[in-house]
KENU-264418 format. One line per 10 residues: number of its first residue (from 1); for each residue z, y, x of C-alpha. Coordinates in Angstrom, 1 decimal. Example, Ala and Ser with C-alpha at 12.3 -4.5 7.8 and 13.67 -1.06 7.14 Angstrom:
BEGIN
1	7.8 -4.5 12.3 | 7.1 -1.1 13.7
This chain:
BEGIN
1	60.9 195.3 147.2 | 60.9 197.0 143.6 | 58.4 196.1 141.3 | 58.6 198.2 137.7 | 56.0 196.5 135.4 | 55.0 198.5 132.6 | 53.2 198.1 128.9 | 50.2 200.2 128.9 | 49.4 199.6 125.3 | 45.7 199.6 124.1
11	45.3 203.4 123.3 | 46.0 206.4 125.4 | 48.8 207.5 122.4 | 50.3 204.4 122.7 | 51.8 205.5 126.2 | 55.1 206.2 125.8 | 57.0 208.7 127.0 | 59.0 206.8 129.3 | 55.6 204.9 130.7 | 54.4 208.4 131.3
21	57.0 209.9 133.3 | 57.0 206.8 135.8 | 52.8 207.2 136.3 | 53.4 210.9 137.2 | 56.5 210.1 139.6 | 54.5 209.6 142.5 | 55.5 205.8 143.3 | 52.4 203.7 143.9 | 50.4 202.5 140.8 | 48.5 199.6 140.3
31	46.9 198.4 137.1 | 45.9 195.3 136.4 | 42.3 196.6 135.4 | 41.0 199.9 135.0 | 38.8 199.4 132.1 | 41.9 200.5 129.9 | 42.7 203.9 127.6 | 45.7 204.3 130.4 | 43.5 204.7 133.3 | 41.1 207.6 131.8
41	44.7 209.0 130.5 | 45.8 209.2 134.5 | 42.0 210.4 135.9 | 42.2 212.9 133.4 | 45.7 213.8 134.7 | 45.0 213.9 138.3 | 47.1 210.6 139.2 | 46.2 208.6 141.7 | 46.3 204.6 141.0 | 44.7 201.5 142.2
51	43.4 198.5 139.9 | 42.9 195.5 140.3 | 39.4 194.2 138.8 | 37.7 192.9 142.1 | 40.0 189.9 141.5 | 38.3 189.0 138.3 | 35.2 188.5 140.4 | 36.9 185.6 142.6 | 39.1 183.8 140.1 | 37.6 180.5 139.3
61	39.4 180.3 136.4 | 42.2 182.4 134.4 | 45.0 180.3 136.1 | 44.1 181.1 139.4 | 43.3 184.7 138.3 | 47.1 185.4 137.6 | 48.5 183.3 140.6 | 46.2 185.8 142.6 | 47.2 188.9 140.9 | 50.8 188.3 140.6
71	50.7 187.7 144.7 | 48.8 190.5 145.1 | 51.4 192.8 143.4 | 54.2 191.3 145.2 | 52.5 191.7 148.8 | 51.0 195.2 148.0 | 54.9 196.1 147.1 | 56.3 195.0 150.2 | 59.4 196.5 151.1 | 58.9 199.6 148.9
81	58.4 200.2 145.6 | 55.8 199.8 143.1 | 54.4 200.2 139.5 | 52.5 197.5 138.1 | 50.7 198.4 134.6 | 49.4 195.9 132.4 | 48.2 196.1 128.9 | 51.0 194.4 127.4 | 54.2 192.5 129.2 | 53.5 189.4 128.1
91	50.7 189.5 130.7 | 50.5 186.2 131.7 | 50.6 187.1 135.6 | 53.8 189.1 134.9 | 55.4 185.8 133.8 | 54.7 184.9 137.5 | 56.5 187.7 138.6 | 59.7 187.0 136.7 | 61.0 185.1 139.8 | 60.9 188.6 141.8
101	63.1 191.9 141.7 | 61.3 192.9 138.2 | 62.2 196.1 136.0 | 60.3 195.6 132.9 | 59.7 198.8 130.5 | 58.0 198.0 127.3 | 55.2 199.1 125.3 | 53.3 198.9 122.3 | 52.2 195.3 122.4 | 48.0 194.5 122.3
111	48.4 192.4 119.1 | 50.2 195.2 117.0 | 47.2 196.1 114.8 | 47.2 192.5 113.4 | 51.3 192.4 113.5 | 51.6 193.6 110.0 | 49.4 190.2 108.8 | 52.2 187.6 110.7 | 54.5 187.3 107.1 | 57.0 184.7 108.1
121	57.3 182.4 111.2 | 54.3 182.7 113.4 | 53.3 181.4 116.8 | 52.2 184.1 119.4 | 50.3 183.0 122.8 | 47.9 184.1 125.1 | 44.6 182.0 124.2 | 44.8 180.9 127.8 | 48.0 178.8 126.8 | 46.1 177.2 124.1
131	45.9 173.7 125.4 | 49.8 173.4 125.8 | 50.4 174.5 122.5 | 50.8 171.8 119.7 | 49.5 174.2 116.6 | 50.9 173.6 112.8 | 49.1 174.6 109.6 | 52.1 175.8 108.1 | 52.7 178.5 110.8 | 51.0 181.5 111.4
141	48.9 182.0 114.3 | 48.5 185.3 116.6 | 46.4 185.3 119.8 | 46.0 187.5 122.1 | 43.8 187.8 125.5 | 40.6 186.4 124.2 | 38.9 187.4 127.3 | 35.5 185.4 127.2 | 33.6 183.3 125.2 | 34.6 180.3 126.9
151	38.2 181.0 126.2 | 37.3 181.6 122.1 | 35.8 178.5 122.5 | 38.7 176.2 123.7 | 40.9 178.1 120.9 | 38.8 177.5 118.5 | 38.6 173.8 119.0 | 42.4 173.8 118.9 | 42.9 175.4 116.0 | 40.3 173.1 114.1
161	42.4 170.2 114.7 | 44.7 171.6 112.2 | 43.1 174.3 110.4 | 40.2 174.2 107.9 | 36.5 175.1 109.8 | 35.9 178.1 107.5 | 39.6 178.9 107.7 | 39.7 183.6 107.8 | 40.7 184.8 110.8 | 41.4 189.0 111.8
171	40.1 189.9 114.9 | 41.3 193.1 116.7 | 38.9 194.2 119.1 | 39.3 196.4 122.1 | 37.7 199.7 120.4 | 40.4 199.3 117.9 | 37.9 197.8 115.6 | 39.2 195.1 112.9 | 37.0 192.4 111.9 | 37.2 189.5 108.8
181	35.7 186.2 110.3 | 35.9 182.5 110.1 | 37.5 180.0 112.4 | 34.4 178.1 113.4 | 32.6 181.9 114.5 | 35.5 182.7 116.3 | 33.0 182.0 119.5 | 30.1 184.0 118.4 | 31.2 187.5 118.9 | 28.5 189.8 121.1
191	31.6 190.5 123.3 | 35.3 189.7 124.5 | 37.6 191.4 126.3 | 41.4 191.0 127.3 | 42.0 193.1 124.5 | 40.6 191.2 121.9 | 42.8 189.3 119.6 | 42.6 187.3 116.4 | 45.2 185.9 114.0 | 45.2 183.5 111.5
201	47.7 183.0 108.3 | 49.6 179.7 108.0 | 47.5 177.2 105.1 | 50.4 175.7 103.0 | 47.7 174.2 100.8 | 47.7 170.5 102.0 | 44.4 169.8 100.0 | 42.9 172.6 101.9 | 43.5 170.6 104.9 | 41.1 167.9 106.5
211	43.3 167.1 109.8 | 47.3 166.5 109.4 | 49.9 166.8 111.6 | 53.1 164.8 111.8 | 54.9 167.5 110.1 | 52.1 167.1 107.4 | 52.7 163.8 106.7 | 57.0 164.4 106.5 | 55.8 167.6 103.7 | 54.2 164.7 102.3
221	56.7 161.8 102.4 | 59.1 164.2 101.0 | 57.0 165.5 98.2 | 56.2 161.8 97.2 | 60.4 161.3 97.3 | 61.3 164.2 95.5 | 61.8 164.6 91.7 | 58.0 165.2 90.9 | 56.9 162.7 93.4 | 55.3 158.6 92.7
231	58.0 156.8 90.9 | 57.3 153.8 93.4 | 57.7 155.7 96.4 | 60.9 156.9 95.0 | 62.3 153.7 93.4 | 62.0 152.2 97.3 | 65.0 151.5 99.7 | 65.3 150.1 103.3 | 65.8 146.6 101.9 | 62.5 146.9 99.4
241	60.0 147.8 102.4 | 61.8 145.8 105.0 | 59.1 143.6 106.1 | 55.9 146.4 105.3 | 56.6 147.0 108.5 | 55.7 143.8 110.0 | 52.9 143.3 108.3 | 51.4 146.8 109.1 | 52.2 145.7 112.7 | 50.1 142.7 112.3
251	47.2 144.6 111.0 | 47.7 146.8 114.2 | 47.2 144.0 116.2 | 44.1 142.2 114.2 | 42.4 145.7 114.6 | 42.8 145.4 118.1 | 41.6 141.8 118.2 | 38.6 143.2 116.7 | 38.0 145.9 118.9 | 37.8 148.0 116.0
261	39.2 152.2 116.9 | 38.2 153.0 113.5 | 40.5 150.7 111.9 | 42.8 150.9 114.7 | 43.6 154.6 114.0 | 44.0 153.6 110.4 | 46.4 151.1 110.9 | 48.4 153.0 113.4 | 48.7 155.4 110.2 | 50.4 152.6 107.7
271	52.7 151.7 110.5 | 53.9 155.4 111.7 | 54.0 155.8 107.8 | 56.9 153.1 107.6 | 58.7 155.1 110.1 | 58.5 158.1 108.1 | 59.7 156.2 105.0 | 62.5 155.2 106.0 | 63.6 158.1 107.8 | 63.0 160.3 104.6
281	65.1 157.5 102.5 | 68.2 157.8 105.5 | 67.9 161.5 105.6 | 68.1 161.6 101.2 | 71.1 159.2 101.7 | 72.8 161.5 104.9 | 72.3 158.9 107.2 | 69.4 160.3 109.8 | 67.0 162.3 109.7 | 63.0 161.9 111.4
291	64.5 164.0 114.4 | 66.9 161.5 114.7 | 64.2 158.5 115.7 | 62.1 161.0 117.4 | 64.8 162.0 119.7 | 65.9 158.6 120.1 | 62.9 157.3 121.4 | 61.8 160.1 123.6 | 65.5 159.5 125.3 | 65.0 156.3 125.8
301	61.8 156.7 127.0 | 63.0 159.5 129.6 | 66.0 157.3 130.6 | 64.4 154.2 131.1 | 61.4 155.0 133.0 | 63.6 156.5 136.1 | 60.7 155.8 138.4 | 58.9 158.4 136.9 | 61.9 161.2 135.5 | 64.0 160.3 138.5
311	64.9 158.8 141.7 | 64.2 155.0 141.4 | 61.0 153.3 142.7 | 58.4 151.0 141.1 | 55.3 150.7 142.6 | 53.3 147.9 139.8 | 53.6 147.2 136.3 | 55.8 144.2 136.9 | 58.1 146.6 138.7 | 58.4 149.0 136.2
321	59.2 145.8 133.4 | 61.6 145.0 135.8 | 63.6 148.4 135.5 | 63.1 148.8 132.4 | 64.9 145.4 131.4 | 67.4 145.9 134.0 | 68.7 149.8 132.5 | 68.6 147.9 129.1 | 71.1 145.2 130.0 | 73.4 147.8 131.8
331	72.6 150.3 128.2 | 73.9 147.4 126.2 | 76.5 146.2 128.7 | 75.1 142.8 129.0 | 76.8 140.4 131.3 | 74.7 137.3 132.3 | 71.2 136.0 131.5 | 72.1 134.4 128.4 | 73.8 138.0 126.8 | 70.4 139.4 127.4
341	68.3 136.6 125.6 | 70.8 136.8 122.4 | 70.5 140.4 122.2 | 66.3 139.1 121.6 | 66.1 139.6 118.2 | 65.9 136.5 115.9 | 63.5 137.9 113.5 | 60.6 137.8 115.9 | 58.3 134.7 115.4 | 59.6 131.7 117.8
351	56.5 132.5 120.2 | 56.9 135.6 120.5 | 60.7 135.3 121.2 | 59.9 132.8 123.8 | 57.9 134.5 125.5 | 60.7 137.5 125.7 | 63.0 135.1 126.7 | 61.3 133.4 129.7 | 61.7 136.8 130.9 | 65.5 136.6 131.3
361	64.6 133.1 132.9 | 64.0 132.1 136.1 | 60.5 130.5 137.2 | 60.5 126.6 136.2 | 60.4 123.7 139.3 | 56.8 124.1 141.0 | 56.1 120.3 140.2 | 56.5 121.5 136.7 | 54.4 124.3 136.9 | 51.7 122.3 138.6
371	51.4 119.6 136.0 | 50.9 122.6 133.1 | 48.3 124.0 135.3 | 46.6 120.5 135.9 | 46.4 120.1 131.9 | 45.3 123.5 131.0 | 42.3 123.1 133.9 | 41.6 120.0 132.1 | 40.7 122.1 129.4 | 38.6 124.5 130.6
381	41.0 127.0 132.0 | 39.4 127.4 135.4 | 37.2 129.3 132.6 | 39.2 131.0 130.2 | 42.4 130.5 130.6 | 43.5 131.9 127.2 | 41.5 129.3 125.1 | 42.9 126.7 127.3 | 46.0 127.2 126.4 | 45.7 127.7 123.2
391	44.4 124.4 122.7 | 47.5 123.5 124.4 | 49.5 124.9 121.7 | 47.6 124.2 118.9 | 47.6 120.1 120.3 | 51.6 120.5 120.2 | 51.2 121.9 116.6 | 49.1 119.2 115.5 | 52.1 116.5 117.3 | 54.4 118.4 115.1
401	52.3 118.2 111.8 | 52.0 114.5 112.4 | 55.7 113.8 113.1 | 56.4 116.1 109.7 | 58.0 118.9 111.8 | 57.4 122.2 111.6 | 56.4 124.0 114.9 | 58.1 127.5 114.2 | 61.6 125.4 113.5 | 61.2 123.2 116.1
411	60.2 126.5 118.7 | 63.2 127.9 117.5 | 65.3 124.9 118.4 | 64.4 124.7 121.8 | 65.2 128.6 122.2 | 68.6 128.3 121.3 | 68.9 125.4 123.5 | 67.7 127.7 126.5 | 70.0 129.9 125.5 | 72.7 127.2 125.5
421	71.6 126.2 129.0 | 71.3 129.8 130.4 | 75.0 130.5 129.0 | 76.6 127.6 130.9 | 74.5 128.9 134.4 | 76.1 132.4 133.5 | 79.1 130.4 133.8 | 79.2 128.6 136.6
């Protein structure tokens, strides 16, 4: 099987001479649609071909359109040889193709008349790509293969979640026609073909901007950090907005509480914003950069959830805790259960230690267990078991406050003495 794919180009001149001389040689042609300058350039000729447009008609979607016609190619090439034409060779059912004995010769590409615009780095895709793309204002933007409506629309929403609504976009239609529009009409053309394209220039102007990305929000961390930046923002070091991160946490966790999404989105904000703070101060003082945490947390993420990027198995929730805590011990070369509760930090408030150091614990005697459960039903917890034990703890807070002892020290007391106790059981 030989397959030679070749770039028609929009225009009938834009055939090159190459191109040409393989559409007269008498190997079988087939184009991906006829409704192309190319095809009335070889009727006109006297060249036989074959096109493919009858599979436009069964395709439920553009996806399944190129599966279809790349396996259509391949079986209509069989053992012999064949010419496959398509406007341009970034076709995306020629990427399916790529896997198969392939000879690729190029042509002018459908985007070319808007080419000259794309000054400095610019992202190129086929509008069908356009949900697994992750867009930034500061780049250019050049799509191609706006084939329907539907297809405008879905790029347009994209492209509004980080470009301005009445952001200018070029649009190259199929008759070679060049048109000035907006980004929210990019969906009310009269028609679209798999010709049309449209491009839009990067916006560097971060007033401009009403949605921010997170390499929006580094531009702006820098900018606040650099020499005509906020003298407070630059005046602050690791040590200065240490615990800024806590209490942004906390907020995280009251807007929660609340059930609140508006202010939970806000609050997620102040605490990424933490990260990014530091990170600019680290990268000023060569110590790390924002790639740096990035990276590291994607890695660990990747690493430590093997049930899912490897081989290992966990069914439930409590499974995948399980792994989790076991590939961080062996990460941190942790011998023992009591290794693995000091590496808790100390920092955390005492409950919230406890509670991640009951899970290096084993389950307490079932008489003991019982007896908690018999007070906290004496409370109401057949009802909610939450409040019940709450009252439970705010009781032994109230013991404490009576006895002149504060809870918090006295929590953090009986941690270290579980860890004591688990060290000599490592021990033994």
């Amino acid at each position: 099987m030989s397959i030679t794919v070749v770039g028609l180009g929009l225009e009938r001149g834009q055939l090159t001479a190459e191109a040409q001389d393989l559409l007269r040689s008498g190997t079988r042609v087939m184009l991906r649609t006829a409704h192309c300058d190319a095809a009335r350039w070889m009727r006109e000729q006297g060249l036989a071909f074959e096109a493919l447009d009858a599979l436009y008609d069964e395709a439920e979607d553009f996806d399944r359109l190129n599966d279809r016609l790349a396996a259509r190619v391949t079986e209509l090439a069989g053992d012999g040889e064949l010419i496959y034409g398509v406007l341009d060779l970034r076709d995306e059912s020629v990427k399916r193709l790529a896997a198969r004995a392939v000879r690729y010769v190029p042509g002018v590409p459908v985007d070319a008349t808007l080419a000259d615009s794309a000054l400095g780095p610019t992202l190129q895709l086929a509008a069908c790509d356009c949900e697994d793309v992750q867009f930034e204002a500061g780049l250019n933007v050049l799509a191609r293969e706006i084939a329907s409506r539907e297809l405008a629309s879905q790029l347009k929403l994209r492209l509004m979640e980080r470009f301005p609504e009445r952001h200018p976009v070029l649009l190259a239609l199929g008759g070679g026609e060049i048109l000035t529009t907006t980004l929210d009409e990019l969906d009310r053309l009269p028609d679209y073909d798999h010709r049309t394209c449209a491009f839009l220039s990067a916006e560097r102007d971060l007033k401009k901007l009403t949605r921010y990305g997170f390499n929006e929000l580094n531009r702006v961390v820098r900018i606040l950090r650099g020499p005509d930046g906020c003298p407070w923002d630059r005046a602050q070091t690791h040590a200065t907005i240490r615990m800024n991160a806590v209490e942004e946490a906390w907020e995280v966790v009251d807007a929660i509480e609340a059930d609140d999404t508006d202010a939970l989105y806000d609050e997620l904000g102040d605490l990424v914003l933490q990260a990014a703070l530091h990170a600019e101060i680290a990268r000023q003082h060569g110590e790390f950069a924002i790639d740096d945490v990035t990276s590291a947390i994607t890695g660990k993420l990747i690493h430590r959830h093997r049930h899912v990027f490897g081989e290992a198995d966990a069914a439930t929730p409590e499974a995948g805790l399980r792994l989790w805590d076991q590939i961080k011990r062996e990460d941190r070369k942790l011998k023992g259960k009591a290794e693995a509760m000091r590496a808790v930090t100390r920092a955390l408030p005492q409950l919230m230690r406890a509670e991640k150091l009951l899970r290096h614990m084993d389950e307490p005697p079932a008489d003991e267990q019982a007896a908690l459960r018999a007070r906290v039903d004496g409370l109401g917890g057949a009802d909610d078991a939450e409040l019940a034990i709450g009252e439970l703890l705010l009781s032994a807070v109230r013991l404490a406050r009576s006895r002149g002892v504060k809870a918090e020290l006295a929590l953090g007391r009986a941690l270290e003495a579980l860890i004591a106790r688990a060290a000599r059981e490592d021990s033994l």
